[in-house]
C-alpha positions as CSV (number, residue, x, y, z in Angstrom):
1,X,0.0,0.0,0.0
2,X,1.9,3.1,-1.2
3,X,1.7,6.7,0.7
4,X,-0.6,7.7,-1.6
5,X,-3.7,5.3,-1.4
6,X,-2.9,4.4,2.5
7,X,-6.9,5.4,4.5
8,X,-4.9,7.0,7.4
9,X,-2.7,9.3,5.1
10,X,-4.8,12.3,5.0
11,X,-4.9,12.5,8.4
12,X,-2.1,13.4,10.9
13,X,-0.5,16.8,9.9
14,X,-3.7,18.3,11.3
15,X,-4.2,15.8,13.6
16,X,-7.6,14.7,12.5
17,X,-8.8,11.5,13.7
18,X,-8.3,8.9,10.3
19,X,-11.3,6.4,10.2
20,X,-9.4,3.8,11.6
21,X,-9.2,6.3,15.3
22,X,-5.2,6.0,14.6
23,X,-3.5,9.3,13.9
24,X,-0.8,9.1,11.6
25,X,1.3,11.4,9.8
26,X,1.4,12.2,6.3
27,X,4.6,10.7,5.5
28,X,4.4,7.6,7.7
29,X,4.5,7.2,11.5
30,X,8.6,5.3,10.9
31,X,9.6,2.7,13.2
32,X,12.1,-0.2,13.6
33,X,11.4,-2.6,15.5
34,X,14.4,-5.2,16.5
35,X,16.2,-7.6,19.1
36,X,18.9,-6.9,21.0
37,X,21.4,-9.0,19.2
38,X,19.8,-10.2,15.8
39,X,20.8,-8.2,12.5
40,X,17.6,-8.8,11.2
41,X,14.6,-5.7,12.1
42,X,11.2,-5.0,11.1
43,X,10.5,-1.6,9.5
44,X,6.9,0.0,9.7
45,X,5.7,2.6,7.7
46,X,2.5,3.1,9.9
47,X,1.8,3.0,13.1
48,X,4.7,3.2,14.5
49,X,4.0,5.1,18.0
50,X,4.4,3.0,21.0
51,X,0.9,2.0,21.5
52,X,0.0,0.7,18.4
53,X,3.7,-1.3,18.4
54,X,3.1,-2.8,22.0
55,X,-1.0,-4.0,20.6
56,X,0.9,-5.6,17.8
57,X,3.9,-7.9,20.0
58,X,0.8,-8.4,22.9
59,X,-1.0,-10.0,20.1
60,X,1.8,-12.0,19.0
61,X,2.2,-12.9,22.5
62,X,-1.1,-14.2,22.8
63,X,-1.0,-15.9,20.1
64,X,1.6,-18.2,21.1
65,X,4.5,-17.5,18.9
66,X,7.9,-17.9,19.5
67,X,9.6,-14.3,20.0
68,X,11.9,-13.0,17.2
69,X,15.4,-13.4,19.2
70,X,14.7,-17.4,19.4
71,X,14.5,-17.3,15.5
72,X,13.8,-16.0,12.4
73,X,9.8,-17.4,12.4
74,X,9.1,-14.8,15.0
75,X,10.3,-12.5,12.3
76,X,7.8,-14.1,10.2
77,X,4.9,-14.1,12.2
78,X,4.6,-10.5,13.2
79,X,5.0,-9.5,9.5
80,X,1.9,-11.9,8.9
81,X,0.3,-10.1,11.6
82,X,0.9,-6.6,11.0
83,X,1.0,-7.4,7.0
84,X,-2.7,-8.7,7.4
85,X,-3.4,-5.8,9.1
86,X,-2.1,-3.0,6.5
87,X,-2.8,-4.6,3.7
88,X,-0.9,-3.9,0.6
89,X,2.4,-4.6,0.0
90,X,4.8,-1.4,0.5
91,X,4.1,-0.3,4.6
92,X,5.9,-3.0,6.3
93,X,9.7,-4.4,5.4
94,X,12.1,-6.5,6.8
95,X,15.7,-4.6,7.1
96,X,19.0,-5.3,8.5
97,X,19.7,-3.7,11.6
98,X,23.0,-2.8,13.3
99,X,24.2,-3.0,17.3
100,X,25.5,-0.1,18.9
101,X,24.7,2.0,16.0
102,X,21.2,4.4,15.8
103,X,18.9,2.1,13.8
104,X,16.0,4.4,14.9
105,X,17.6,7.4,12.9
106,X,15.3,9.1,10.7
107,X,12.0,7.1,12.1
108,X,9.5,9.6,13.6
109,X,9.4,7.1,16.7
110,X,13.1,5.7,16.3
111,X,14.2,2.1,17.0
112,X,12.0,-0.4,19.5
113,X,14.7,-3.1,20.8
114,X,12.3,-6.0,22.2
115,X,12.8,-9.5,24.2
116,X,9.7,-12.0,24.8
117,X,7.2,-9.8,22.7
118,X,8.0,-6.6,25.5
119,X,9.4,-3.4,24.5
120,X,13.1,-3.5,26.7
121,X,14.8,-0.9,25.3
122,X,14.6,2.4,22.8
123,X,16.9,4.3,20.1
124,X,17.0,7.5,18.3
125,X,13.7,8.7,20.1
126,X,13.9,11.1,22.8
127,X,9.9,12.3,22.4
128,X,6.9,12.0,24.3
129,X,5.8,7.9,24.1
130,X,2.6,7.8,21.7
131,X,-0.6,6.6,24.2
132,X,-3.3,7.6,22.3
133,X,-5.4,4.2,21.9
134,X,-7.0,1.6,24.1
135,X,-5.1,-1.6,24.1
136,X,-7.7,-3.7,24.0
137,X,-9.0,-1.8,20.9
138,X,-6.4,-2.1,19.2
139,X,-6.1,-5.7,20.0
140,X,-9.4,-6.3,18.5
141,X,-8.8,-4.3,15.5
142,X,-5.6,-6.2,15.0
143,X,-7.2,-9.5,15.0
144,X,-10.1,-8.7,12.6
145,X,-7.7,-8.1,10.2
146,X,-6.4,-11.4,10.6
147,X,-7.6,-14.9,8.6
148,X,-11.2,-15.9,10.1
149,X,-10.2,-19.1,11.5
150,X,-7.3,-17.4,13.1
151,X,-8.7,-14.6,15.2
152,X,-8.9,-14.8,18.8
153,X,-11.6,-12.0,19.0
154,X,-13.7,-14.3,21.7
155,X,-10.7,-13.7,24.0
156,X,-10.6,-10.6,23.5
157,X,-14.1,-9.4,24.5
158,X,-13.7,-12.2,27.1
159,X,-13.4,-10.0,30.7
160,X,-10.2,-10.2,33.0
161,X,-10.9,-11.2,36.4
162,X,-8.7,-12.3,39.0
163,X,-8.3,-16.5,38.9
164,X,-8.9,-16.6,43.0
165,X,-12.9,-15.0,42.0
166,X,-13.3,-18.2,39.4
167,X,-16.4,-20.1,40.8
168,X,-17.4,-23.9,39.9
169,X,-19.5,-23.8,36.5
170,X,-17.7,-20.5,35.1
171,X,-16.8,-20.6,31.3
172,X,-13.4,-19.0,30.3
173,X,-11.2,-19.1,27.0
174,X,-8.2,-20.9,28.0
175,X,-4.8,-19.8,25.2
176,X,-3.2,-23.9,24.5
177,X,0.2,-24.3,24.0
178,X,-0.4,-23.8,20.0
179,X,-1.7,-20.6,20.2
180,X,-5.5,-21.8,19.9
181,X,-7.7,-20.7,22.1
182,X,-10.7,-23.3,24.0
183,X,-13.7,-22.5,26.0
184,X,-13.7,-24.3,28.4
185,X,-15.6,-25.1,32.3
186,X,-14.5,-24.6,35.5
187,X,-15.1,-28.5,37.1
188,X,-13.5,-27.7,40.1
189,X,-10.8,-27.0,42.6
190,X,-7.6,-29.9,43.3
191,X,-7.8,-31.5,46.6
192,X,-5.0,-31.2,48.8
193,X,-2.7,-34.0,46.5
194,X,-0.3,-33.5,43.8
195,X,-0.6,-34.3,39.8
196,X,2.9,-34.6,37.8
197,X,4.8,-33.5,40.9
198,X,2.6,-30.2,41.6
199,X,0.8,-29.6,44.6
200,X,-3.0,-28.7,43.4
201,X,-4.9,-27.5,46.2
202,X,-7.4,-25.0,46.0
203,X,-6.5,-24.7,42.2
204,X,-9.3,-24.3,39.9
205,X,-9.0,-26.9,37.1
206,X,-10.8,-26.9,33.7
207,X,-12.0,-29.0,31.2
208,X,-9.3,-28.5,28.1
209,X,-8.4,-31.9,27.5
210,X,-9.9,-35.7,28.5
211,X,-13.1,-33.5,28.0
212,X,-16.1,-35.5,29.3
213,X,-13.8,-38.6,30.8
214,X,-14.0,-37.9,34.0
215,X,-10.2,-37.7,34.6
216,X,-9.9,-34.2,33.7
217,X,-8.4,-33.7,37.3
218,X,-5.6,-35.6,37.0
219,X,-4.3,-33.7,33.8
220,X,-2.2,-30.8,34.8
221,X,-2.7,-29.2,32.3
222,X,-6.6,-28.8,33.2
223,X,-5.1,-26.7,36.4
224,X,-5.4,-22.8,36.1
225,X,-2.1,-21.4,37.7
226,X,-2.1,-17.7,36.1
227,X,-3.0,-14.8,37.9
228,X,-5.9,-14.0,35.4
229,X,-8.6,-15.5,33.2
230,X,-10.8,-14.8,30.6
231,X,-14.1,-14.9,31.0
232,X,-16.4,-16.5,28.1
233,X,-18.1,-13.6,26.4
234,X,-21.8,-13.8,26.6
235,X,-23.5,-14.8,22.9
236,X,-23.4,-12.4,20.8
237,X,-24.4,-13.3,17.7
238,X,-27.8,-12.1,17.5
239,X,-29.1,-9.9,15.1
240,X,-29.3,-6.2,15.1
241,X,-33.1,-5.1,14.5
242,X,-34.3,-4.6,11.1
243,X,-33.4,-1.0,9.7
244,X,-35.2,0.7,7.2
245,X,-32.9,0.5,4.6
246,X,-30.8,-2.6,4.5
247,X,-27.6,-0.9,3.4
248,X,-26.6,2.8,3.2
249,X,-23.8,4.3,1.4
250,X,-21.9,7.4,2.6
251,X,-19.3,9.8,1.1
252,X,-16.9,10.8,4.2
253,X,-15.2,14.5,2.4
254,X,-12.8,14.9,5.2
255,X,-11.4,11.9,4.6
256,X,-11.8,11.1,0.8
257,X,-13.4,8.2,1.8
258,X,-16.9,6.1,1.3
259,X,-18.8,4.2,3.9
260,X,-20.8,1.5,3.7
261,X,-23.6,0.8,6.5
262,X,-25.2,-2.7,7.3
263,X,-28.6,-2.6,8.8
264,X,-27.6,-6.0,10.0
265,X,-24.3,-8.0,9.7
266,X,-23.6,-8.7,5.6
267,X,-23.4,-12.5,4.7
268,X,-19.7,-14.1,4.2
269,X,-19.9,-13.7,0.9
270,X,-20.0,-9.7,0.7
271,X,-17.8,-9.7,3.8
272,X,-15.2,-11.5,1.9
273,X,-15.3,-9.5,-1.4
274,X,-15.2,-6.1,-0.2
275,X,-12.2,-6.9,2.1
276,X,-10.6,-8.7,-1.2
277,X,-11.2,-4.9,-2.9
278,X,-9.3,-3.3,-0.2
279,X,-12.9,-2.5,2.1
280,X,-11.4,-2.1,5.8
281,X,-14.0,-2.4,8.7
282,X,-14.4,0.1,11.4
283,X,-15.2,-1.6,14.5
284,X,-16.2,2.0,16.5
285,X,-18.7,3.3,13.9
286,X,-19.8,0.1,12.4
287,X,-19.2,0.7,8.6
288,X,-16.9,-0.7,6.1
289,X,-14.7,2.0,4.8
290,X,-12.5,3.0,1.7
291,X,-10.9,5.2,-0.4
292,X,-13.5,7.7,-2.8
293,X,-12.9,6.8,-6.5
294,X,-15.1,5.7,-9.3
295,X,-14.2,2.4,-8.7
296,X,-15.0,1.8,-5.2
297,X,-18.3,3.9,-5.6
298,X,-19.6,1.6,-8.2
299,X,-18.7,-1.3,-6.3
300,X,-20.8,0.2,-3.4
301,X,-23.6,0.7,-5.5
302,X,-23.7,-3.2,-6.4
303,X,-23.5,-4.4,-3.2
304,X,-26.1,-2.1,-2.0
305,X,-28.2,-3.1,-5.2
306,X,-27.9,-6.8,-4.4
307,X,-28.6,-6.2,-0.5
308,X,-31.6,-4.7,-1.2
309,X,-32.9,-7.2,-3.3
């Protein structure tokens, strides 16, 4: 995606808000992003401030991936992530990176130097740290840009509560060791014994694997020993009422952009095309979004034509 056509670039030498709620500057927001001893970096054209760089390694994190400085597939997996996220092919590269040098030089946020997906260490930036966005937000908006079988959304919305408040019958999304993530029941709490050498008394086990067995307490790996859980979101899937008009169309000056608004969530198949024709979704204002030209106008006006049918 070149300067040009990128949805935030009209945006940040005035300060405006783009429609993604991510300030950017005309030129780029410039980062590196590397490891404290690898010669191998990450370069971002966008979205370089501090927030939106910590949302994108917590996501890795969550995901389950190995971190860069263990080898080069950790590399690989947060340009999947952050390439799935920009889109296009020209706001994200891989560079080589020097130690003891100023990687960060010329960046508008300098150099990130990280270790086990956490920001350890900074170069060539002496500015305020960007903190504009909510993490969680950001989190979300990360994964819905990911592959649909991928995303980890029902984590996301899942909330945080202290594993000592977990109560018999509770339903939490449990992150495996692969990265998936498993609904899952609270069965219980250990008895005062041990299971593979650790002592699991008073600790809350769940139902990840021998599901339905009956032996699920005598898997370790059913025992909850983080600080935290996620509650199971509540069903959301239900419909939103009926509008009047199923689909509305919306030209956004400010911006140079159109909108797109769904009475009610579009079917996989309109999902799928408008996000293969560059359509990004906004998750705060509930439209699908994308750069004003003849093009993407007329391919509005289809899609509202056939929705209305």
């Amino acid at each position: 995606m070149d300067e040009g056509t990128h949805p935030e670039a009209n945006a940040a030498t005035s300060g405006t808000e783009a429609q993604t709620g991510r300030k950017e500057k005309i030129m780029g927001n410039r980062a590196i992003i590397k490891t404290e001893t690898g010669h191998i970096g990450v370069y971002l054209h966008w979205n370089g401030g501090r927030d939106s760089v910590e949302a994108f390694l917590k996501y890795c994190d969550l995901r389950g991936f190995r971190s860069p400085e263990s080898d080069g597939y950790g590399w690989a997996r947060f340009a999947q992530v952050v390439g799935n996220f920009f889109g296009g092919g020209l706001s994200i590269g891989m560079v080589e990176v020097n130690h003891g040098g100023n990687d960060g030089e010329g960046c508008d946020n300098g150099a990130y130097i990280i270790k086990n997906w956490k920001i350890i260490g900074r170069e060539g930036f002496e500015g305020r740290e960007q903190s504009e966005y909510d993490l969680n937000e950001m989190l979300l908006s990360i994964d819905e840009a990911q592959p649909e079988k991928e995303r980890i959304g029902e984590y996301l919305r899942g909330r945080e509560i202290p594993t000592a408040e977990l109560k018999e019958g509770d339903e939490i999304i449990l992150p495996l060791w692969n990265g998936e993530m498993k609904r899952c029941k609270v069965l219980g709490f250990g008895s005062d014994r041990y299971v593979n050498g650790g002592k699991v008394d008073g600790v809350p086990f769940v139902d990840a694997y021998n599901r339905g067995t009956g032996d699920e307490a005598n898997n370790p790996n059913n025992y909850i020993r983080t600080e935290t859980v996620r509650l199971a979101p509540e069903d959301t899937t239900a419909e939103e009422p009926e509008k009047e008009n199923p689909v509305e169309i919306f030209v956004n000056d400010a911006l140079n952009g159109i909108e797109l608004k769904f009475s009610r969530k579009p079917d996989e198949q309109t999902r799928e095309a408008l996000k293969a024709s560059g359509w990004r979704w906004h998750r705060k204002r509930c439209v699908w979004y994308t750069k004003n030209n003849p093009g993407n106008m007329e391919m509005a006006k289809r899609i509202a034509a056939a929705v209305t049918k």
